[in-house]
N, C-alpha and C positions, 0 to 999 in steps of 0.2 A: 506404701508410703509411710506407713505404722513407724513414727519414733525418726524420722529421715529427715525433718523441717529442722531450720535452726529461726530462733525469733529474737530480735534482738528489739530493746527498749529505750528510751530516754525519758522516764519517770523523774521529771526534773521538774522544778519549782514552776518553769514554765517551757512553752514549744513541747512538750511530749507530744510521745511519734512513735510507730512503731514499723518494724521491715521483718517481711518474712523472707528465707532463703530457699530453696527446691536442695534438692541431694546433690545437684552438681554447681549448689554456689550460687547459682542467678537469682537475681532480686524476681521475687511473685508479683509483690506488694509492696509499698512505702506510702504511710498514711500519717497527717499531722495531726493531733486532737483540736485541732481549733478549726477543720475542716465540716466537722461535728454535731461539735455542741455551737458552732458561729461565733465562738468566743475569739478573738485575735487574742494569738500565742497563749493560748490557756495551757494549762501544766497540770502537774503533780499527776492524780489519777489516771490508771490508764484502764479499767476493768472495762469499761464498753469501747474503749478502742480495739483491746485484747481484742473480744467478742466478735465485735465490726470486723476487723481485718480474717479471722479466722473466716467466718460468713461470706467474704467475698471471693477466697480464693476455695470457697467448699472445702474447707479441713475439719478437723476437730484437734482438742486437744492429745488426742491419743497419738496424732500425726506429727505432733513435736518432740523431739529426741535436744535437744538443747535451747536454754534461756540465757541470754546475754545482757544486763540492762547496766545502763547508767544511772545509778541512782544519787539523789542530792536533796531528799526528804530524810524529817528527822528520822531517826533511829529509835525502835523501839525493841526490844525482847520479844521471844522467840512464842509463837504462841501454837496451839493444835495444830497436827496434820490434817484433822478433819474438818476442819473450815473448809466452805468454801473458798475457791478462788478467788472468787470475782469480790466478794465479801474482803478476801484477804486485801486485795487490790484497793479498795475502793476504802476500806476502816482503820487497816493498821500501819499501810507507809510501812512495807516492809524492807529492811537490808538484806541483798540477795546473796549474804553470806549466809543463811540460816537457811538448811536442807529441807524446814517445817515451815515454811512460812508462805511461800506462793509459789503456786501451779506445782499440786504436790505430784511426786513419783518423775518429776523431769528434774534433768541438771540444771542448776544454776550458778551464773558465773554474775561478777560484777567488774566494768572496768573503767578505770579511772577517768577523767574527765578530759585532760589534754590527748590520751591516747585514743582515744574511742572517735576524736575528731581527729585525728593520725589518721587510724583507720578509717574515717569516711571520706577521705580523700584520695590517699594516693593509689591504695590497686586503679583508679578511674584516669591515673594521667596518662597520654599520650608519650609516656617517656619511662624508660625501667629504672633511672636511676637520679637523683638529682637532692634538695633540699626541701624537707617541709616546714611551714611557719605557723606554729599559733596564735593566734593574739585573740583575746577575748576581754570578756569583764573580767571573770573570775573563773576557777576551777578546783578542784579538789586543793582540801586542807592539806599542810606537808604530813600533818599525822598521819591521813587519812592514805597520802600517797606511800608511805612507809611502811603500812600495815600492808605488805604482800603476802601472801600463804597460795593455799590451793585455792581459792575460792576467788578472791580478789586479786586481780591484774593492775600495776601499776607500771609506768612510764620509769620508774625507778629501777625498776629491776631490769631495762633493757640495756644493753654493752653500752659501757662510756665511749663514746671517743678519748683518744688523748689527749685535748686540747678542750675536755668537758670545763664550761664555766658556769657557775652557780651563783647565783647575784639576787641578795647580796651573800657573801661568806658564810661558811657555817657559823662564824664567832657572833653576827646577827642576830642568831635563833633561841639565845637566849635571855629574853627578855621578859619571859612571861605572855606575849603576845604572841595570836595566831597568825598564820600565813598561808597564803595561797596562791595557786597558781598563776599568773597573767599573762606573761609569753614564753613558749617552749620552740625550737629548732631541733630536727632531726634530721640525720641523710638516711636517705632507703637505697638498695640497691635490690631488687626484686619484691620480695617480701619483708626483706631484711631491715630493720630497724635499728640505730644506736641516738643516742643522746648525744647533742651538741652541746647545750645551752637549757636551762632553765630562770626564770625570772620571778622569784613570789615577791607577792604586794602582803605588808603589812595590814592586819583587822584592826584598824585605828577605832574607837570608839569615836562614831561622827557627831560633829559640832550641829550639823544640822539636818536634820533626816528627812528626805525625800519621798521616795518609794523605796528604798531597800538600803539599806548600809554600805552596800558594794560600792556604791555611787561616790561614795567618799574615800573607794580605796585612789592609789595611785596607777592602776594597769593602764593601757591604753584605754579598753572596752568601757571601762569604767567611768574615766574620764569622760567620755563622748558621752554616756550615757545621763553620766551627770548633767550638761550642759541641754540635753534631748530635757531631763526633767525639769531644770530650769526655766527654759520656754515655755515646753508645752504640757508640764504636767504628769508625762509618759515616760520615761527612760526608753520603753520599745520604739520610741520616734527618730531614732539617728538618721533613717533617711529624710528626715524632714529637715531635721538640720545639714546634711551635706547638702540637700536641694538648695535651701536658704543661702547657702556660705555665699554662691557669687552672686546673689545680688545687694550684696556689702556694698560698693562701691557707687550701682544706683542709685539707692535708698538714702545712704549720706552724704552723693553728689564730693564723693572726694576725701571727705571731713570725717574725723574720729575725734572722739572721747581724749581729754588730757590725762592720760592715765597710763599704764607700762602696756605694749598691745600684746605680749606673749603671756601665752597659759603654760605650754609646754616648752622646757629646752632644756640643753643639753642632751648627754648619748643618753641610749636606753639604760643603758647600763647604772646611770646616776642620776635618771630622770627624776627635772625638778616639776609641782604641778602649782601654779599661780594660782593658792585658794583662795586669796584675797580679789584677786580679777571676780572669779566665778561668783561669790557670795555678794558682789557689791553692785554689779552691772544689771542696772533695770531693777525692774519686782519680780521675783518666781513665780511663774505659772499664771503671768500676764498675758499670754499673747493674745487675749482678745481686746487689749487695749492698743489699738494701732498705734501711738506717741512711742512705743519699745520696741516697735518693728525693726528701724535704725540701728537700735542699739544690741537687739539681738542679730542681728545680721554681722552685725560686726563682732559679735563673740564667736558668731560661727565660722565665720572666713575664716577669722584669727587660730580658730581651734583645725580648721583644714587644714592650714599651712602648714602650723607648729605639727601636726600628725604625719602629715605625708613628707616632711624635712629627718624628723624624727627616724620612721622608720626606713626611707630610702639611703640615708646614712648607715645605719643599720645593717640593712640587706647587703649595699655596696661594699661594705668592711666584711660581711661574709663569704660575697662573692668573690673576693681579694683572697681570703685567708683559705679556701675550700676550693678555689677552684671551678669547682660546679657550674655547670650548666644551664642546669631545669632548676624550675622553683615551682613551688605547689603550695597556695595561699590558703587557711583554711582558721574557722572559727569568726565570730559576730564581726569579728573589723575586717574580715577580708569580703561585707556585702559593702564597702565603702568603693564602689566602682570608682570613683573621681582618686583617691587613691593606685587601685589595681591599674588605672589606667597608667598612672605617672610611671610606677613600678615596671610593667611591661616596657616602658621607654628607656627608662634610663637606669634600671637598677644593673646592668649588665649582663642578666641573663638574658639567653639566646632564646627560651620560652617560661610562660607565665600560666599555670592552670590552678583556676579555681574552679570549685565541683558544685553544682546547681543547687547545693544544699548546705553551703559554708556556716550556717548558725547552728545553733543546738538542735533544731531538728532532724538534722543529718547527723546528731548523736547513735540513733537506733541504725542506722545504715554502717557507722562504725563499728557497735559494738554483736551486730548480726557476723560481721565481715573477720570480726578478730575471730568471734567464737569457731566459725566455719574452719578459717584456718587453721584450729589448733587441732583436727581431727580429721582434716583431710589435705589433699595437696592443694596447696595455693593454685587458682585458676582467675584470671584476671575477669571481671564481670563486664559486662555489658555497659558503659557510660550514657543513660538514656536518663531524659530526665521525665520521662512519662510513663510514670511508674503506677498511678495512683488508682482511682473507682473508674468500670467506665462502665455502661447503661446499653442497655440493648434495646430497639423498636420499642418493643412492647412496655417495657418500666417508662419510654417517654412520653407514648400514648396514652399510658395510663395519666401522666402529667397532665398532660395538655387535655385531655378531655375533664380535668378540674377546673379546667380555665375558658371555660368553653365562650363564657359573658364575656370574658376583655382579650381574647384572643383568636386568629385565623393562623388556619397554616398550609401550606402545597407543599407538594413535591414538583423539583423542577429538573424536567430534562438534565440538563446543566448548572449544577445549582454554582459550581466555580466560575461561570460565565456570568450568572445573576448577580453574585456578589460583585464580584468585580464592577457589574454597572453601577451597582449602588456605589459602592465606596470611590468611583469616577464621579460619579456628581455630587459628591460633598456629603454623603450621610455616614453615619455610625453604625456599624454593624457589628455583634457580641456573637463570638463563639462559642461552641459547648460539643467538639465531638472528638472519638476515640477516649484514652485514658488520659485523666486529668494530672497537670505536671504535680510530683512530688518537688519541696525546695519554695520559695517566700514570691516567685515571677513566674510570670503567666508569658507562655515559649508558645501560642497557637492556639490550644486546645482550648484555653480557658481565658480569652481575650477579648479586647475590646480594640476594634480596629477603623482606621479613618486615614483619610488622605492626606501625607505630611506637607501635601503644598499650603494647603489651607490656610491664610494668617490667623485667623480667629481661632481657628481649629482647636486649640490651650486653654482659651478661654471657655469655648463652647462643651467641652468634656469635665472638664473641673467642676464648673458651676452646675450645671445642666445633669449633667451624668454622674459624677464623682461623687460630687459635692463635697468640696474639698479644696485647702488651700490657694488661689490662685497661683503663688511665685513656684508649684509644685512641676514638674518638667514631662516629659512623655518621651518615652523610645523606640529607636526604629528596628524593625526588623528590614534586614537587607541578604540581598542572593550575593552566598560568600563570593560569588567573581565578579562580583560589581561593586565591591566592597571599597578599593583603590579608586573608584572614580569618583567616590562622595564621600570619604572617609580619607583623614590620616591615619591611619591604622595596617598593621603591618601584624599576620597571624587570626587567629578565627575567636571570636566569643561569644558562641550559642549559646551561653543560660546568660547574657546581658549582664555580664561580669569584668566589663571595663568602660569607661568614658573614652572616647577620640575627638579631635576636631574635626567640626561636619564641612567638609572644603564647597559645599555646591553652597549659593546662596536661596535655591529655589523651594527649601526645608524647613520653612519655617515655625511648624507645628510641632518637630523634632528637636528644631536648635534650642538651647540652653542660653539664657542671657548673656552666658560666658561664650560663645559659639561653639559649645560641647556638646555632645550625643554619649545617651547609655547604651550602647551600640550591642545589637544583636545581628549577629552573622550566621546567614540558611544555609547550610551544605543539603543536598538534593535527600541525602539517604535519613537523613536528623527526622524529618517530617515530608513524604511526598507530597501530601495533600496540600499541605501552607503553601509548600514549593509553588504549587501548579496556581496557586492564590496570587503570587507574586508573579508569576511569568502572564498571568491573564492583566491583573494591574497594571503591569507595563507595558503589555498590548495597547491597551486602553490610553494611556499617559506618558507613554516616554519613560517611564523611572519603575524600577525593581523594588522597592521599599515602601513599607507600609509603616501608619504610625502603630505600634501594638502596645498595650496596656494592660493590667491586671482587669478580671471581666467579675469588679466587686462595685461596694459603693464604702466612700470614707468608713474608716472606722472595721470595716469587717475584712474575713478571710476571703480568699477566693473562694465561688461557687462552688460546691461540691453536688449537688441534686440536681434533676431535672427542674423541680420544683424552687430550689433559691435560682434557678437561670430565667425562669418564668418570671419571678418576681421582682428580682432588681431588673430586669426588663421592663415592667409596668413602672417601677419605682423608680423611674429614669424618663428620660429626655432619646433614649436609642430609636435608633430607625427600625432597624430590623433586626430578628434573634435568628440565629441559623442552630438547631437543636437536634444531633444526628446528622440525618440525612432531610430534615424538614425546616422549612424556612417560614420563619413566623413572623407575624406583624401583628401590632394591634387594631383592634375595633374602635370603631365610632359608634358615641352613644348613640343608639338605634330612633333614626325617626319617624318612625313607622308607629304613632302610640299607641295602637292596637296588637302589637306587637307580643310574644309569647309574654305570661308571667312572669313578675319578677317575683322572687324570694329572698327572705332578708333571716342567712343563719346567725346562730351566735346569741350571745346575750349580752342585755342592757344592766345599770344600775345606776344608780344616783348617787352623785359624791357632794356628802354634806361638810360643814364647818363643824366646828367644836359642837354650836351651840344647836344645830340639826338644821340649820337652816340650808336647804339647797345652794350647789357653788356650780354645779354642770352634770350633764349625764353623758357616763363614759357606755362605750360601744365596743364589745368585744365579738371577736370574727376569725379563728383560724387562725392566733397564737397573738395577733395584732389588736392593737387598743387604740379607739378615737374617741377624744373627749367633742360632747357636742351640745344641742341646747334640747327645749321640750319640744319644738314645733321639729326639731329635726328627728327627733326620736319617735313622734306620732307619725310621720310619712315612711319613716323605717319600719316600725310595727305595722304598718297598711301592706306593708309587702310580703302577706301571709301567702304567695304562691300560687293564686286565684289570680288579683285583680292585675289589668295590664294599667300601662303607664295614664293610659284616658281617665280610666278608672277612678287610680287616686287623686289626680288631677280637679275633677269631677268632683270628687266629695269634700275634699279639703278648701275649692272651690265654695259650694255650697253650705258646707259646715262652720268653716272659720274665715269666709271673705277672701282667703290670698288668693294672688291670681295662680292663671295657667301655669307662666313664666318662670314666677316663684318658686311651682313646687318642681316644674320638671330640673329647672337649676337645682335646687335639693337634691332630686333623684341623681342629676349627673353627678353630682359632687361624692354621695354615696356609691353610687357605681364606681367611680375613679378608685375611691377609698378602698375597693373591694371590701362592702359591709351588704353590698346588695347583690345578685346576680340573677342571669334570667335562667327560666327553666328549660332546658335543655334534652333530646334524646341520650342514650347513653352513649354510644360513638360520637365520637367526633369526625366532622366530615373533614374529607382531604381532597 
């Protein structure tokens, strides 16, 4: 295997990722770094992703014979071959045009930013020949794309088409001002790539700075992103704003703002962007003042419309002028399913694929994909989106017997039988087995699932489980031949890469205020096991369809451990955790107060004001922090690992007058908190 790996990277500002290849092309591995470190879409360094990803498919570095990254950190000068790596990685943001600078004695390439999302999309269509689309925030500088050599690969140097348009004109470029990339169009015909069309956005010096400058260009990606930070403070939120757009119309019962309602119009080609709309509408990075809800709702409808007019005009004038057939949607605006859905309908083409990993993290599955093919024959890979860590018995045992105080687990005969009962009578059940989906959606492995009859069902996930937006929507997973009896939808979208109208009215967990679904369709071979989820469900119910969700809580990546699936388990409202092959539930604080020891790890301190005067004593336990008071901190220290729950009860009683009640309340509350647990043998029983 010596030198036989190809590793390709997206050392990007943010979303790094990395994908490894085997000798004959097939993806190992595809890991995001925010799966990680827990950080949603964290970026730039990849030195312990490197490392990680190596670890779990048992290689070394000795076993990689080519580097492919996208890189989009500063640029610095070439330093030692005798650095370490992982030092390199981690200190210097290095440019992978320099032979001295990371993961020495391997090749290293570097490839442009529109190309590298080129390549993670189309070897994976269902079709050998057709048009690709980029549309993102940003991309490579045109310097940047201009500087081709041996080392760096750019979308520039690929065959023009004759009919290549470049918008705007070369006579643009000089102004002194940067530019970059925002929408790019290619046709493939096997492997084969030419340039259609290119689109740079202007680096205006912005009037008002958000999170990042991009936000002020004029791309699509940008635009949305802008409007994401305006709300809610995040640019990475666009799906909160397409979630938002329909319920414009609820919110203001009809009525809009007297003001112009377009952001975006006219062609792509001489897009105008309403900065006077964006800067004036509400307060930025209000939305915890409910009075702007309204008024953001209707910036976001207005920004759906003007996007998906925008580009389905667009596509239509391509699909007129090229002929073409297939279409293959790729980069940040193609996760805009309520979009992709229009697209699929009415842009003209005969078929619509988007690849499970359309954002920048599916950068390093591009740039593994280009490098591969420049040294071997092109062989089309395997389109699976369950690429990522998967766990064996034993690493979940080891989990779960950490948990032993606030969790039970069985093994069951049937455990697709068990589930299905539960999710039949209305509970929540979070998955975690096989390899966890590489790409931003949770396809099975890594989900969170309930019954879409449910009316409340929205509400009770959000709040309960989520905890997370209310007006925010949930998707179904459905068995592709059942797809026409409760969908308008025509064609398959396994990684939940298009919205349809849901036709059954019995859906109500699923349907969208707008009566839309982010629709995910099972083919038998995609996943057996979900399959057999779904066909025991409709046993049970009548209906093939489950509601399926990402299996995180607000704010975070999806689960990657055994141990974060144990935990946002406790740290939820879930019924039941299904973990491998074992199905878990939580405990009841024990009423038995004689019952084994409790133990209280971790440590305390005291958080004083300026002047030292005590404000709380916080509680630290197992990377988690609770702020609490002294009388809670004195039954926390009593839980030295001896006394059982009588015990403390008994003394605290005795000592400081509180009752029984009092303190076992305390203990539950610590228990909940996991700051206490009881002592336990070392297996855990099954």
């Amino acid at each position: 295997m010596s030198g036989e790996l190809t590793l390709g990277l997206n050392q990007y500002t943010h979303s790094a990722s990395a994908c490894l290849l085997d000798a004959e092309g097939e993806i190992l591995i595809a890991l995001s770094k925010e799966r990680l470190t827990r950080k949603k879409h964290d970026g730039g360094d990849v030195a312990e992703l490197v490392r990680h990803t190596l670890e779990q498919c048992n290689v070394s570095l000795n076993d990689i014979g080519l580097v492919v990254a996208n890189n989009h950190l500063f640029r610095v000068d070439a330093f030692e071959s005798t650095l370490h790596w992982a030092q390199a990685l981690n200190q210097y943001r290095p440019s992978y045009l320099d032979q001295h600078n990371l993961l020495p004695r391997i090749e290293k390439h570097e490839l442009s930013h529109h190309l590298a999302h080129a390549w993670s999309a189309f070897p994976f269509c269902p079709f050998e020949k057709g048009l690709i689309v980029v549309m993102d925030g940003m991309g490579n500088t045109k310097e940047e794309a201009e500087r081709t050599g041996d080392y760096f690969h750019s979308d520039l140097s690929l065959p023009k088409s004759e009919n290549f348009k470049e918008v705007p004109d070369s006579n643009a470029f000089s102004n002194g001002k940067g530019w970059r990339e925002g929408e790019s169009v290619y046709r493939f015909e096997g492997h084969d790539l030419e340039l259609l069309f290119k689109r740079w956005i202007c680096e205006n010096t912005p009037t008002l700075l958000y999170n990042y400058g991009f936000e002020n260009m004029e791309s699509l990606g940008a635009v949305y992103s802008r409007i994401s930070s305006h709300i809610f403070g995040d640019w990475n939120s666009c799906g909160k704003v397409m979630g938002m757009a329909p319920w414009a119309e609820k919110w203001n019962q009809g009525k809009k703002e007297n003001q112009p309602d377009w952001i975006l119009r006219g062609p792509l080609e001489k897009l105008e962007v309403n900065w006077e709309r964006l800067r004036s509408t509400a307060h930025p990075n209000e939305w915890s003042d409910s009075q702007n809800h309204p008024l953001y709702a209707q910036l976001s409808s207005d920004l759906q419309r003007d996007l998906e007019k925008t580009v389905l005009d667009f596509l239509k004038g391509l699909q007129e002028k090229t002929g073409e057939k297939n279409l293959c949607l790729v980069g940040g605006v193609a996760l805009n399913c309520a979009l992709n859905g229009r697209l699929a309908m009415e842009a003209g083409f005969e078929n619509v694929f988007v690849p499970p990993w359309p954002g920048d993290d599916g950068l390093a599955v591009g740039c593994a994909l280009y490098g591969y093919s420049q040294k071997n024959a092109f062989q089309k890979p395997t389109a699976s989106p369950y690429l990522g860590t998967q766990f064996d018995d034993q690493e979940i045992l080891e989990s779960l017997s950490r948990y032993q105080s606030w969790v039970e687990c069985y093994l069951s005969p049937d455990a697709t039988s068990a589930i299905a009962d539960e999710l039949a009578e209305g509970k929540t059940v979070a998955t975690f087995r096989g390899p966890a989906e590489f790409g931003p959606r949770a396809l099975g492995n890594r989900s969170i699932l309930a019954d879409p009859r449910v009316e409340d069902m929205v509400d009770r996930i959000n709040s309960a489980i989520k905890k997370r937006e209310g007006f925010r929507p949930f998707a179904p997973v459905v068995r592709a031949e059942s797809v026409k009896d409760y969908f308008d939808f025509q064609g398959s979208s396994p990684f939940m890469s298009f919205t349809a109208q849901v036709k059954n009215k019995c859906l109500p967990a699923i349907t969208h205020v707008d009566g839309s679904a982010r629709l995910q369709t099972l083919a038998r071979e995609e996943n057996p096991d979900f399959d057999d989820l779904l066909i025991a469900f409709e046993k049970r119910t009548g209906i093939p369809i489950l509601l399926n969700t990402s299996f995180n809580l607000a704010g975070e990546p999806l689960v990657e451990t055994p141990e974060n699936a144990i935990q946002t388990f406790l740290d939820s409202e879930l019924d039941l955790l299904v973990l491998g092959k074992y199905l878990v539930r939580k405990k009841s604080f024990p009423s038995d107060l004689e019952a084994i020891p409790i133990h209280a790890p971790g440590n305390a301190e005291m958080i004083s004001d300026q002047e030292g005067e005590p404000l709380n004593v916080r509680i630290s336990s197992a990377g988690r922090t609770h702020d609490s008071d002294a009388l809670e901190l004195g039954i926390w220290e009593a839980c030295d690992g001896k006394a059982s729950i009588s015990e403390i009860q008994a003394w605290f009683q005795e000592e400081h007058g509180e009752s029984a009640e009092g303190v076992q309340s305390r203990l539950k509350r610590l228990w909940q908190k996991r700051l206490i647990k009881f002592q336990h043998p070392e297996k855990i029983p099954i």
